[in-house]
N, CA, C and O atoms as a Tinker XYZ file with bonds, in Angstrom:
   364  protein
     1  N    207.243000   97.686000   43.749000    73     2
     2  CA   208.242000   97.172000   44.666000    64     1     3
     3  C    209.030000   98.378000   45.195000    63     2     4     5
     4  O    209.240000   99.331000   44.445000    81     3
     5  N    209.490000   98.371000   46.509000    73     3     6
     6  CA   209.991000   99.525000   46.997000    64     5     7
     7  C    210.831000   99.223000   47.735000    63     6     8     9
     8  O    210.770000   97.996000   47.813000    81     7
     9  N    211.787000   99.666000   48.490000    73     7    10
    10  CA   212.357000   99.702000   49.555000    64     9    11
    11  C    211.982000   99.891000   51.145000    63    10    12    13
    12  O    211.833000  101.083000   51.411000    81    11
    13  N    211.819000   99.138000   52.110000    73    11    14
    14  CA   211.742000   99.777000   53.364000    64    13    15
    15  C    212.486000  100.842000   53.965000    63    14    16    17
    16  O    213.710000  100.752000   54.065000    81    15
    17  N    211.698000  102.093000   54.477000    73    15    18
    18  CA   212.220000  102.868000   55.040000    64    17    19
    19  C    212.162000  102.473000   56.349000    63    18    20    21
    20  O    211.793000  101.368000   56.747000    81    19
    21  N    212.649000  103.682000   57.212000    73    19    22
    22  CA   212.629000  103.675000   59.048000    64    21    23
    23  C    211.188000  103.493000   59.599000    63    22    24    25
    24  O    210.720000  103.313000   60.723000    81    23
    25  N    210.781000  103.588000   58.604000    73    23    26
    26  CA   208.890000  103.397000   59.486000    64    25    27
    27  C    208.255000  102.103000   59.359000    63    26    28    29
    28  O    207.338000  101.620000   60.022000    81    27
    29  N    209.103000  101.492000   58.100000    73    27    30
    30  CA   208.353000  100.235000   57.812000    64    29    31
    31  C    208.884000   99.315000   58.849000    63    30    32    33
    32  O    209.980000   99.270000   59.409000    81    31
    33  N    207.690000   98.513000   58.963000    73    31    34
    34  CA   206.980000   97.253000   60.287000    64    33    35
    35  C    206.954000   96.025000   59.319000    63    34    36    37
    36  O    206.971000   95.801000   58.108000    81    35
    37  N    206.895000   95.238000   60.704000    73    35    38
    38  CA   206.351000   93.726000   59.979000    64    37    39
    39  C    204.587000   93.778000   59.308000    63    38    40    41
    40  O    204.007000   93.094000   58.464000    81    39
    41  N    204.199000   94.846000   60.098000    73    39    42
    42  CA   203.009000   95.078000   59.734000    64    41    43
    43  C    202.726000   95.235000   58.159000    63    42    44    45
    44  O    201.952000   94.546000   57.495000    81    43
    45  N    203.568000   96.351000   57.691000    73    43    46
    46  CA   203.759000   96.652000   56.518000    64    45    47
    47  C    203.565000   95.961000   55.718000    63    46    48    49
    48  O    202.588000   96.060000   54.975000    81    47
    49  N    204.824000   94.662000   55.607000    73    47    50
    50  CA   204.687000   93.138000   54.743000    64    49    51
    51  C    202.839000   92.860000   54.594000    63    50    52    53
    52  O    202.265000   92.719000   53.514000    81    51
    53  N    202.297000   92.838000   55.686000    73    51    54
    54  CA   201.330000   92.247000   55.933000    64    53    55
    55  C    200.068000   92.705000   54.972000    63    54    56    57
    56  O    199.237000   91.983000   54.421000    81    55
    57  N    200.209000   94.260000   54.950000    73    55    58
    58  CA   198.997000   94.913000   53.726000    64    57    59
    59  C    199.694000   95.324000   52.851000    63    58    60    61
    60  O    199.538000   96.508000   52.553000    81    59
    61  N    200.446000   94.737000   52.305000    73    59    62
    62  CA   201.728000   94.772000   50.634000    64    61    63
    63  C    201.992000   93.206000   50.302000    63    62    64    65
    64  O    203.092000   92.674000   50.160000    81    63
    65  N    201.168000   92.815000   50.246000    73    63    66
    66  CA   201.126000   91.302000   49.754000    64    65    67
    67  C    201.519000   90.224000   50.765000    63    66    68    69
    68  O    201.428000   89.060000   50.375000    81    67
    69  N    201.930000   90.448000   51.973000    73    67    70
    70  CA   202.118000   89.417000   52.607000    64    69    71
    71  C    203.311000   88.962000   52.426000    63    70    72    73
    72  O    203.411000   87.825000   52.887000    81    71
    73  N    204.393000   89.407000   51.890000    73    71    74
    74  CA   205.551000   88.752000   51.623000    64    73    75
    75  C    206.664000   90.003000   51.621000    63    74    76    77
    76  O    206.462000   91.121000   51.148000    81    75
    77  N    208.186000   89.421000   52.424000    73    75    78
    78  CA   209.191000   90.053000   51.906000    64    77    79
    79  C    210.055000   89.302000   50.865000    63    78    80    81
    80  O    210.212000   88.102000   50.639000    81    79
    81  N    210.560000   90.422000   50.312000    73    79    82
    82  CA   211.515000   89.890000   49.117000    64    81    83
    83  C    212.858000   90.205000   49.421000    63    82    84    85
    84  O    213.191000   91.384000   49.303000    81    83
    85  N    213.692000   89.373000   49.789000    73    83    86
    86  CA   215.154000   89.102000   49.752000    64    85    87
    87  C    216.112000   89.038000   48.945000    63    86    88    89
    88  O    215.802000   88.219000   48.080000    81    87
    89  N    217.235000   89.510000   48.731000    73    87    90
    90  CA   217.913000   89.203000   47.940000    64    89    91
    91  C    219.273000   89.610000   48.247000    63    90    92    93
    92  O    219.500000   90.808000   48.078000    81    91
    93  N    220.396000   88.759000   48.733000    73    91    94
    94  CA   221.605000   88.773000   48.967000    64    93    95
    95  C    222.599000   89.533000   48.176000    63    94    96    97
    96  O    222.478000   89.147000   47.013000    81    95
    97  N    223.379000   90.291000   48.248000    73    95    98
    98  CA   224.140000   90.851000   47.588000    64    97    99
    99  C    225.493000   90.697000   47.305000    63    98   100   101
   100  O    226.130000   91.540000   46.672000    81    99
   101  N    226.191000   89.169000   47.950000    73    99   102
   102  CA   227.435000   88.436000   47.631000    64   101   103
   103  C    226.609000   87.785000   46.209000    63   102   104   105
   104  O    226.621000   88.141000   45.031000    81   103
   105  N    225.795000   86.495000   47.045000    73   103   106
   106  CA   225.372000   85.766000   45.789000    64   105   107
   107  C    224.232000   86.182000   44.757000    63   106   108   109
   108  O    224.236000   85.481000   43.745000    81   107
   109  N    223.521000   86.907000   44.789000    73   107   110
   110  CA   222.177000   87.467000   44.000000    64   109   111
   111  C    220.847000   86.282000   44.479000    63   110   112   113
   112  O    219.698000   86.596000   44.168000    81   111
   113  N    221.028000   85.270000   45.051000    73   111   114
   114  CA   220.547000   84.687000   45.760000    64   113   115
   115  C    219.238000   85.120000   46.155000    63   114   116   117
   116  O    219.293000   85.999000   47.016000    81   115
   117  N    217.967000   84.761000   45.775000    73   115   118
   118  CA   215.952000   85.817000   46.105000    64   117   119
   119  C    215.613000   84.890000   46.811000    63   118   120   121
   120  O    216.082000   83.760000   46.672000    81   119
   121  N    214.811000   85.177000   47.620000    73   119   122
   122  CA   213.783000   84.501000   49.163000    64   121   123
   123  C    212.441000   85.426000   48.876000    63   122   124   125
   124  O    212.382000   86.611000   48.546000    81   123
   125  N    211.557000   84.623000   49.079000    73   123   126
   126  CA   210.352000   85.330000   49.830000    64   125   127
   127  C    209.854000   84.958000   51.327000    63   126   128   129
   128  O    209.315000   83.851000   51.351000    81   127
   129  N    209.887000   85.407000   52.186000    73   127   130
   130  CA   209.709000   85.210000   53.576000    64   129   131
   131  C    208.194000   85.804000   53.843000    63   130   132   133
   132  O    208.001000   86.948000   53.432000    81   131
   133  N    207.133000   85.144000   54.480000    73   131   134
   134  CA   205.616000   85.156000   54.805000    64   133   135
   135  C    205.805000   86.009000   56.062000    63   134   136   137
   136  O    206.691000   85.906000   56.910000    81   135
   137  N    204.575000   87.053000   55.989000    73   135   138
   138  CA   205.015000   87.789000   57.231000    64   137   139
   139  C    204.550000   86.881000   58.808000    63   138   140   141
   140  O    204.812000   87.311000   59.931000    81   139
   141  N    203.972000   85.839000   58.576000    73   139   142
   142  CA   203.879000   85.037000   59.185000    64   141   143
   143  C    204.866000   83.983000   59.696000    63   142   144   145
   144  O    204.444000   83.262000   60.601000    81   143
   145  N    205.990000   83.801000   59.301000    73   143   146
   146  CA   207.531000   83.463000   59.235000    64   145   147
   147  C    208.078000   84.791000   60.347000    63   146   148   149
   148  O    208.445000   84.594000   61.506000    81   147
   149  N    208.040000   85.658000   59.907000    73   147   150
   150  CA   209.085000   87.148000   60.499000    64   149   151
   151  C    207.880000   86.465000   62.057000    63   150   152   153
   152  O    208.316000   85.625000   62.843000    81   151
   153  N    207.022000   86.812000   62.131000    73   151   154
   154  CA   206.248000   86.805000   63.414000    64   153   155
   155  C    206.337000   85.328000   64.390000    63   154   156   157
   156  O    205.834000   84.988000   65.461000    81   155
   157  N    207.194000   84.722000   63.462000    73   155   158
   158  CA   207.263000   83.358000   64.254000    64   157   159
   159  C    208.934000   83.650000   65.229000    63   158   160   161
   160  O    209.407000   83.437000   66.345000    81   159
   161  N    209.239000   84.138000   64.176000    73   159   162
   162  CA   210.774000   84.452000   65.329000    64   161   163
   163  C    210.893000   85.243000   66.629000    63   162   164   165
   164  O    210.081000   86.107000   66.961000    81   163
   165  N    212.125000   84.831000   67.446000    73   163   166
   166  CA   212.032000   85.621000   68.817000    64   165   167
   167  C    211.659000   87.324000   68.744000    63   166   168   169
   168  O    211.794000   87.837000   67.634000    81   167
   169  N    211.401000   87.821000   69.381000    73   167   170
   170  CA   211.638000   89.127000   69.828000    64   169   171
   171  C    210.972000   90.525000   68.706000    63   170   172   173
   172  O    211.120000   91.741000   68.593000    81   171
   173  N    210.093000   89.268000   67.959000    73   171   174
   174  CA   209.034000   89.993000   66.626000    64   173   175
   175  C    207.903000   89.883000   66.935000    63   174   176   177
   176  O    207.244000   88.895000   67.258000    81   175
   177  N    207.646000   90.971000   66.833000    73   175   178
   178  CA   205.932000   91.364000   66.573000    64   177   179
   179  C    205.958000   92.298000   65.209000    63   178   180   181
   180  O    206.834000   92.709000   64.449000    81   179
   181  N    204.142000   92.438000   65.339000    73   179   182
   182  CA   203.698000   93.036000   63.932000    64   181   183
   183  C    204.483000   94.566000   64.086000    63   182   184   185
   184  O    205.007000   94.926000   63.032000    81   183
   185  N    204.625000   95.425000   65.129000    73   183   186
   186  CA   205.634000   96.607000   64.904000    64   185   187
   187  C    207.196000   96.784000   65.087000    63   186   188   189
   188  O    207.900000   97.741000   65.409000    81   187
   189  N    207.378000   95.829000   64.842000    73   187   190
   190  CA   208.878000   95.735000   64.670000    64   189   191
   191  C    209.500000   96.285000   63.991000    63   190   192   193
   192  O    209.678000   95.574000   63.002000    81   191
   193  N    210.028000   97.268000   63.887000    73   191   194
   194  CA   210.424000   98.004000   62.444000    64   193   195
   195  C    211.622000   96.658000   61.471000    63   194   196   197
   196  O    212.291000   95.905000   62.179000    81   195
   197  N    211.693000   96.578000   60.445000    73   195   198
   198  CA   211.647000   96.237000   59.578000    64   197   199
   199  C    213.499000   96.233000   59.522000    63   198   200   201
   200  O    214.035000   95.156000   59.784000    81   199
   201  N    214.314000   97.318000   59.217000    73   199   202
   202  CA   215.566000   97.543000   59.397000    64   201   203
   203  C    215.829000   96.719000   60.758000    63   202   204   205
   204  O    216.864000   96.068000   60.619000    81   203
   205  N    215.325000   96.550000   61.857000    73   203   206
   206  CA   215.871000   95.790000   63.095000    64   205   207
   207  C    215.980000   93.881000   62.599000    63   206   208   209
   208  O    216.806000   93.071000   63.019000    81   207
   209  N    215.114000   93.695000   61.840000    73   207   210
   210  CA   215.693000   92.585000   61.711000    64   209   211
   211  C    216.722000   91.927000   60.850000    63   210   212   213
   212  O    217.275000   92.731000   60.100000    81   211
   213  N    217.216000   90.451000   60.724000    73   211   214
   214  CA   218.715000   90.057000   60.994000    64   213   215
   215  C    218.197000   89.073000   59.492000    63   214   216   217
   216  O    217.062000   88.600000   59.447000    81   215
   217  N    219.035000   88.909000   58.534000    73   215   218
   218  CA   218.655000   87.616000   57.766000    64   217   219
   219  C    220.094000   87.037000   57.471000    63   218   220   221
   220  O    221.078000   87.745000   57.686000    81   219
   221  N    220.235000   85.630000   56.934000    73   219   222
   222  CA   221.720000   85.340000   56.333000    64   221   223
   223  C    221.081000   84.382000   55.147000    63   222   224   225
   224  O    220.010000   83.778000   55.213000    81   223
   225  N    222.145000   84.400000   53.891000    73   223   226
   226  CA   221.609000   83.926000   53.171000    64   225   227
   227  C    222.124000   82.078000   53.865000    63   226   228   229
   228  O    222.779000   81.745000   54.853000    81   227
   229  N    221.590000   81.450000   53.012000    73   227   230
   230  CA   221.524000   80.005000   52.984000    64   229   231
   231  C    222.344000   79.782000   52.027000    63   230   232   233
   232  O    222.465000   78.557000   52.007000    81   231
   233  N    223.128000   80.330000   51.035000    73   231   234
   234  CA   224.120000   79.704000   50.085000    64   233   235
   235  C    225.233000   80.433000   50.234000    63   234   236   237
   236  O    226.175000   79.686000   49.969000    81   235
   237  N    225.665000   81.630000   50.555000    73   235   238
   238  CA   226.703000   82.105000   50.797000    64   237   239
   239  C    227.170000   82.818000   52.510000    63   238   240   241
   240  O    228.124000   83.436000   52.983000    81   239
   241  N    225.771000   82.244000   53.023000    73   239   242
   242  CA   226.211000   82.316000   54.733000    64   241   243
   243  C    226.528000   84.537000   54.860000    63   242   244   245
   244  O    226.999000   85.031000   55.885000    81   243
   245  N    226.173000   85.316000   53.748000    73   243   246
   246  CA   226.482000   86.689000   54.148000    64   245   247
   247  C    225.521000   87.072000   55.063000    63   246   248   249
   248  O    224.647000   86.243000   55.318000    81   247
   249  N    225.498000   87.907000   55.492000    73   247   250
   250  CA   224.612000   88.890000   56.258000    64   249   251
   251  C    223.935000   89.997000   55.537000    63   250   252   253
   252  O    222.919000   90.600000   55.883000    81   251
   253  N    224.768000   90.189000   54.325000    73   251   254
   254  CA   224.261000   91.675000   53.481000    64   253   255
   255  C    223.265000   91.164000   52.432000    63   254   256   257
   256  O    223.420000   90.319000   51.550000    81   255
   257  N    222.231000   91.885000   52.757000    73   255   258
   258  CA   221.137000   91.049000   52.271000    64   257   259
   259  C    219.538000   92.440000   52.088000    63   258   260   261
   260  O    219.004000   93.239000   52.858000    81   259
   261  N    219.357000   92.067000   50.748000    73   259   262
   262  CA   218.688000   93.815000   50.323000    64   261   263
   263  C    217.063000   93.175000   50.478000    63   262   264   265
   264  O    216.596000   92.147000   49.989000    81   263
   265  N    216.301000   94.403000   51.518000    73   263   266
   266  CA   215.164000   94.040000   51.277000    64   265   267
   267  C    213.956000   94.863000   50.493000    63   266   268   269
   268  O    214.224000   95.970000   50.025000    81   267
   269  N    212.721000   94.350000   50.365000    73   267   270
   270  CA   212.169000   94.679000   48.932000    64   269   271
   271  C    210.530000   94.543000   49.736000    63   270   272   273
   272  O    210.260000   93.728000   50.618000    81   271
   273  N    209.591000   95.569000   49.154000    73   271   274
   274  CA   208.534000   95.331000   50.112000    64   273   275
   275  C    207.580000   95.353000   48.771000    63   274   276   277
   276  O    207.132000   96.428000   48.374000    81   275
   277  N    207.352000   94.383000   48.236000    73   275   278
   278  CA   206.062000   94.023000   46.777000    64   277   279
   279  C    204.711000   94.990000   47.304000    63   278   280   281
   280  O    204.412000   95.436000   48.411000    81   279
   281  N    204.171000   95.064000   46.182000    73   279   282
   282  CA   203.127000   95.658000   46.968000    64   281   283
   283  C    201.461000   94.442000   46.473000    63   282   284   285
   284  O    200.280000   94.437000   46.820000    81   283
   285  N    202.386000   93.527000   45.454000    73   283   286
   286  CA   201.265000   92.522000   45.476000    64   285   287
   287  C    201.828000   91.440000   45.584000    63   286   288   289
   288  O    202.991000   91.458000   45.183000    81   287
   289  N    201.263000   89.955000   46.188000    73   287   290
   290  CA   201.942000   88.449000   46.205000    64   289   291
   291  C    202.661000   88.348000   44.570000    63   290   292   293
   292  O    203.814000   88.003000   44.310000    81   291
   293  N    201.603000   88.758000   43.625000    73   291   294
   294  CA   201.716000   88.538000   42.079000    64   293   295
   295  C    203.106000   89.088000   42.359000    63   294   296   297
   296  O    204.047000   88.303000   42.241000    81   295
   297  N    203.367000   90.464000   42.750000    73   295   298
   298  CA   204.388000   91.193000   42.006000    64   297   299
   299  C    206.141000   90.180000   42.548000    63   298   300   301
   300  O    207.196000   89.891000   41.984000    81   299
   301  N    205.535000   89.974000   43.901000    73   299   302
   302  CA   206.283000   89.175000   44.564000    64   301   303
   303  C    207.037000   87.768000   44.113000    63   302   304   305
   304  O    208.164000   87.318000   44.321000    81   303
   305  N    206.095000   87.384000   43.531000    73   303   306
   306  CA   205.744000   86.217000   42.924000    64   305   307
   307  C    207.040000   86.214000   41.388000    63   306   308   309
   308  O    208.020000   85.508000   41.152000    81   307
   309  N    206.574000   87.041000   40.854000    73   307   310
   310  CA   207.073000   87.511000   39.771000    64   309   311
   311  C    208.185000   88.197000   39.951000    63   310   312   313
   312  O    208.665000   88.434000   38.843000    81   311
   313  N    209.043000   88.776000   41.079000    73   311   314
   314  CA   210.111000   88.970000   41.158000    64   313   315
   315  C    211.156000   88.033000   41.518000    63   314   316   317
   316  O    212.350000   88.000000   41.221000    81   315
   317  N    210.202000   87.049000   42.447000    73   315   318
   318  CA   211.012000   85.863000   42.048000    64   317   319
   319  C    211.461000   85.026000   41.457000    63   318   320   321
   320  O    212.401000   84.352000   41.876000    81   319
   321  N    211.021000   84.896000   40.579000    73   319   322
   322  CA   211.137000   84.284000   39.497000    64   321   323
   323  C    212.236000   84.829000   37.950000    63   322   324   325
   324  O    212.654000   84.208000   36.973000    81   323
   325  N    212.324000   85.800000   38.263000    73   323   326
   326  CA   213.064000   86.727000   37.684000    64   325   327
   327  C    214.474000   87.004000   37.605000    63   326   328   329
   328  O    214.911000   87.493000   38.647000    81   327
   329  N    215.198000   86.864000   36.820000    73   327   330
   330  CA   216.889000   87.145000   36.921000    64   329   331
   331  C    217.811000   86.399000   37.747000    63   330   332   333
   332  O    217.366000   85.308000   38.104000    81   331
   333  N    218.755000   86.632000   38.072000    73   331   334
   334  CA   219.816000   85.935000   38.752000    64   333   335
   335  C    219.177000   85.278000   40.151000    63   334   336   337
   336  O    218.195000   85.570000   40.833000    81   335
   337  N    220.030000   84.431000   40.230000    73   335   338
   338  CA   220.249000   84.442000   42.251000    64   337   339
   339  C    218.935000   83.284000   42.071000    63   338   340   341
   340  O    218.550000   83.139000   43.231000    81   339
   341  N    218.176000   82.506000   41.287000    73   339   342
   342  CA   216.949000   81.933000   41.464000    64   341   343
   343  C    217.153000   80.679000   42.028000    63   342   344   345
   344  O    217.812000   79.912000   41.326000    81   343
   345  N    216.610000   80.083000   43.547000    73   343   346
   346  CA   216.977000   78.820000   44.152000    64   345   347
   347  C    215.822000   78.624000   44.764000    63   346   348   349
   348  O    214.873000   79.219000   44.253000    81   347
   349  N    215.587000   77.939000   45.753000    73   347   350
   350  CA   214.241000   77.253000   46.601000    64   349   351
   351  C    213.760000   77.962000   47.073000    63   350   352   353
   352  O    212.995000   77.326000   47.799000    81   351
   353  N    213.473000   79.720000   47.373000    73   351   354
   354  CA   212.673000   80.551000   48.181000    64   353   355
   355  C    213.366000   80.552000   49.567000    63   354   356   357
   356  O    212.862000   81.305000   50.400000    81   355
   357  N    214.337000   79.896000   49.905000    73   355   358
   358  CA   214.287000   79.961000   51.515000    64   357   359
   359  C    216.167000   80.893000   51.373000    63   358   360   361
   360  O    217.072000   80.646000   50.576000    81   359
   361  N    216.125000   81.696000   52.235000    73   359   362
   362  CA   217.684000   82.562000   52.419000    64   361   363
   363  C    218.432000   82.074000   53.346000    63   362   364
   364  O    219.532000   82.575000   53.579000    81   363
């Protein structure tokens, strides 16, 4: 699991398991978002860098919100499931 830098794309998500990992930093609050989700929204495509896009959580309405790039669904999978903040997958 890593952090996105300035280079990372929606593309990215796409050959690192297919999933971003979310996680709010008011509430501890985890999401996994399908890179197929990111590509459904306005003004996204597969090179979108990654820092340009916008999330809010769904339980505490913040904006500050840490993202996480798995490098397998499993690992993904398994981070969700994991520690604080655990609710329905959706932010």
């Amino acid at each position: 699991m890593r952090r996105p830098d300035k280079l990372n794309n929606v593309r990215t998500v796409y050959m690192n398991g297919e999933s971003l990992c979310l996680q709010c930093r008011a509430c501890g609050r985890k999401a996994l978002v399908h890179y197929t989700a990111l590509l459904e929204r306005r003004d996204v495509d597969q090179m979108t860098p990654l820092n340009r896009l916008k999330f809010r959580c769904a339980e505490c309405d913040s904006n500050d919100v840490d993202l996480l790039i798995p490098i397998t669904e499993e690992e993904a999978q398994q981070w969700l499931k994991s520690g604080a903040g655990e609710g329905d997958g959706s932010l």
